[in-house]
C-alpha positions in Angstrom: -22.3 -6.3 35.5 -25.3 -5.2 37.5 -23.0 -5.5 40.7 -20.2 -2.9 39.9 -19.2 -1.3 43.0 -16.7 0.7 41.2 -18.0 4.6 41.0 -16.1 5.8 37.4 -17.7 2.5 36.1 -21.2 3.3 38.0 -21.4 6.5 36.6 -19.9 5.4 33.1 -22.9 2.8 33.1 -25.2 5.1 34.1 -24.5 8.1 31.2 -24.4 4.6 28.6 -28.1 4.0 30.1 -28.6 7.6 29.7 -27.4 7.8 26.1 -28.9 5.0 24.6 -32.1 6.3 25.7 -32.4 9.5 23.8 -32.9 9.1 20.1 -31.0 12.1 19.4 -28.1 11.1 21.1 -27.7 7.6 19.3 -28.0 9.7 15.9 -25.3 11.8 16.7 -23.1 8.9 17.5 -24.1 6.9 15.1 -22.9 10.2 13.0 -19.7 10.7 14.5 -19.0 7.0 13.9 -19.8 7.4 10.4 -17.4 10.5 10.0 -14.3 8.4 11.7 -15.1 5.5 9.8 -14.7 7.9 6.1 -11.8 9.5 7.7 -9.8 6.6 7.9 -11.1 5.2 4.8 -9.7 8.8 2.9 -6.2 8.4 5.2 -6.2 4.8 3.7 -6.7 5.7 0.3 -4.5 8.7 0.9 -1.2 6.5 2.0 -2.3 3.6 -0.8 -1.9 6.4 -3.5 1.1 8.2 -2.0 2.9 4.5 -1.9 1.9 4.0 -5.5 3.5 7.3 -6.4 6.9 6.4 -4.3 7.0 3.1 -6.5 6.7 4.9 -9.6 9.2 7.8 -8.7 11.6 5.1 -7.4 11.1 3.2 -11.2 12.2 6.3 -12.6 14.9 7.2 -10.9 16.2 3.4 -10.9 15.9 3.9 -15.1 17.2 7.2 -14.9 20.2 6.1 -12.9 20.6 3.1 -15.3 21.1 5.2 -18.1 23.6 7.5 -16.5 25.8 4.3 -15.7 25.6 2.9 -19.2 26.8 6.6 -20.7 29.0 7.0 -18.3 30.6 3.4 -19.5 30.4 4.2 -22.9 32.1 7.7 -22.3 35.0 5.6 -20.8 35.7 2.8 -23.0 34.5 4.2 -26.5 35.4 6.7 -28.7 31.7 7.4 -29.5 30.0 10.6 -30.0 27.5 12.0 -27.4 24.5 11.7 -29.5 25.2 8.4 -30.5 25.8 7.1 -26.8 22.7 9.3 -25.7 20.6 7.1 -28.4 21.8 4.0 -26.5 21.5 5.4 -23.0 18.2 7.0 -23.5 19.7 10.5 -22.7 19.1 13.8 -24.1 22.3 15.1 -25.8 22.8 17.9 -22.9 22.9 14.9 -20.3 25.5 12.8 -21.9 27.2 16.6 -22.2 27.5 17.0 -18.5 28.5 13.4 -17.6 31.2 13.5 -19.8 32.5 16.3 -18.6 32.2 14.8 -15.0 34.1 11.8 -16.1 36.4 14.9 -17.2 36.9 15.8 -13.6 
């Protein structure tokens, strides 16, 4: 590498040479490192927990969506009443309220 005859890669060299020399220099870098090392550490953490939170909002909204279908079922092939079918569904009353008057429309 001695033999470069490149000047970009001369003068690269050369400020390398330069910087490793000075103590102060190799803190600082040794500092910066640090600092882009803990901020992709925190972005890592930062997408791990925002995935988690996706996966639990998609859970919900699968169950949620479960339940709708099984009242809206029961509100077309039973005669039951809307408390009873939102005991079964896992519905407030006012939910199997509005479906039924969806399946109305």
């Amino acid at each position: 590498m001695a033999k470069v005859a490149h000047e970009p890669v001369k003068r690269a060299m050369s400020r390398i040479r330069d910087l490793s020399a000075d103590e102060e220099a190799r803190r600082l870098a040794f500092v910066r490192e640090r600092a882009l090392r803990d901020e992709v550490s925190l972005l890592n953490e930062a997408k791990r927990e925002g995935r988690e939170e996706g996966r639990e909002e998609g859970r919900e909204e699968g169950e949620r969506l479960h339940a709708e279908k099984t009242a809206r079922n029961l509100i077309a092939r039973t005669e039951m009443d809307d408390a009873m079918i939102a005991e079964i569904a896992g519905l407030s009353i006012d939910e199997v309220v509005r479906l039924r008057g969806e399946a109305k429309h």
